[in-house]
C-alpha positions in Angstrom: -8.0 13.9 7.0 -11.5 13.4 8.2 -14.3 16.0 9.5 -16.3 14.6 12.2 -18.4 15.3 14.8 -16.7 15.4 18.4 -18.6 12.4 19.3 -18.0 10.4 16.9 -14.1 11.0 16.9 -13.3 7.8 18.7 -15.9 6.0 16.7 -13.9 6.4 13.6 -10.3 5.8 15.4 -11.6 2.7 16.2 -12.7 2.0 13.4 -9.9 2.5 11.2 -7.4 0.7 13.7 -9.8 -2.3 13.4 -9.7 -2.2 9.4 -5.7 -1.6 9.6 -5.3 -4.9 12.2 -7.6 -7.0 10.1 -7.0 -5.8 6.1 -4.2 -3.0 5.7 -1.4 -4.4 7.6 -1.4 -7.1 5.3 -1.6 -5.4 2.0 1.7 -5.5 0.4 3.5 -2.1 0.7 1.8 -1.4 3.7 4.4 0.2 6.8 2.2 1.9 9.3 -0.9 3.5 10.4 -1.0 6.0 13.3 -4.4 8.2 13.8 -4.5 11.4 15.6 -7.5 12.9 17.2 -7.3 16.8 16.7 -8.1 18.1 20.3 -11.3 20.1 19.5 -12.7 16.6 18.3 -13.5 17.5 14.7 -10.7 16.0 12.9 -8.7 12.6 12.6 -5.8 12.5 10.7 -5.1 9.2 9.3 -1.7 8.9 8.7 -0.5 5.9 6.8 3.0 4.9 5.3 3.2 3.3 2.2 6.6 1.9 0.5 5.3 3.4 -2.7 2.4 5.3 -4.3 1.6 2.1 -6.7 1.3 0.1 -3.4 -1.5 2.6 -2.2 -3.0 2.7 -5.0 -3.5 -0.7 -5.3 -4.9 -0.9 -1.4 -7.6 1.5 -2.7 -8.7 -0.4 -5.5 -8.8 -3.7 -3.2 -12.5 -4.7 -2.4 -11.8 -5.5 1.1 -10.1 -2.6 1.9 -12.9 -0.6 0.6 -15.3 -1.6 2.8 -13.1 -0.6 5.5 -13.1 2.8 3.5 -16.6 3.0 2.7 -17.6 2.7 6.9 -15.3 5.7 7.8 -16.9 7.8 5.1 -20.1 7.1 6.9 -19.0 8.3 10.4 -16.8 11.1 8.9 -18.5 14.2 7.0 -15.7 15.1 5.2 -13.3 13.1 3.7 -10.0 14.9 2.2 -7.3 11.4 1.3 -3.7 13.4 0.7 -0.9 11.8 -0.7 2.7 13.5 0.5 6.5 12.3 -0.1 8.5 13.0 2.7 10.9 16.1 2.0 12.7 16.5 5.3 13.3 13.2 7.9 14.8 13.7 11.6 14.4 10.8 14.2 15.0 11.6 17.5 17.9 10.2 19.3 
């Protein structure tokens, strides 16, 4: 999750959509990306699937990706990375 200011909300969506297109979609492990913009404007949740923890792990410690990583932490002033396991899974119809 990231802290920003409400105009710089889009800023960072962009931001990390353009470092997903061009470096995480092709790390291996990597399954999907999708931001959301909280609607007061202060928060983006970046919410990223992994096949496993080893495959994120190895993303961060990627130099490229860092980069990517190191420009969100500049527009954002917080930054709170969470790792979850999925406990409960229901798709919609």
């Amino acid at each position: 999750m990231f802290t920003v200011a409400p105009e710089r909300q889009y800023e960072l969506i962009a931001l990390l959509a353009h470092a997903t297109e061009e470096t995480m979609k092709h790390q291996p492990g990597f399954i999907c990306a999708n931001f959301h913009a909280s609607q007061d404007g202060l928060r983006v949740i970046n919410y990223a699937q992994w096949e496993s923890e080893e495959h994120y792990w190895a993303m961060r410690a990627d130099p490229e990706a860092q980069v990517h990583m190191d420009l969100a932490a500049t527009i954002a002033t917080d930054v709170q990375p969470r790792l979850f396991t999925v406990a409960s899974h229901h798709p919609g119809a």
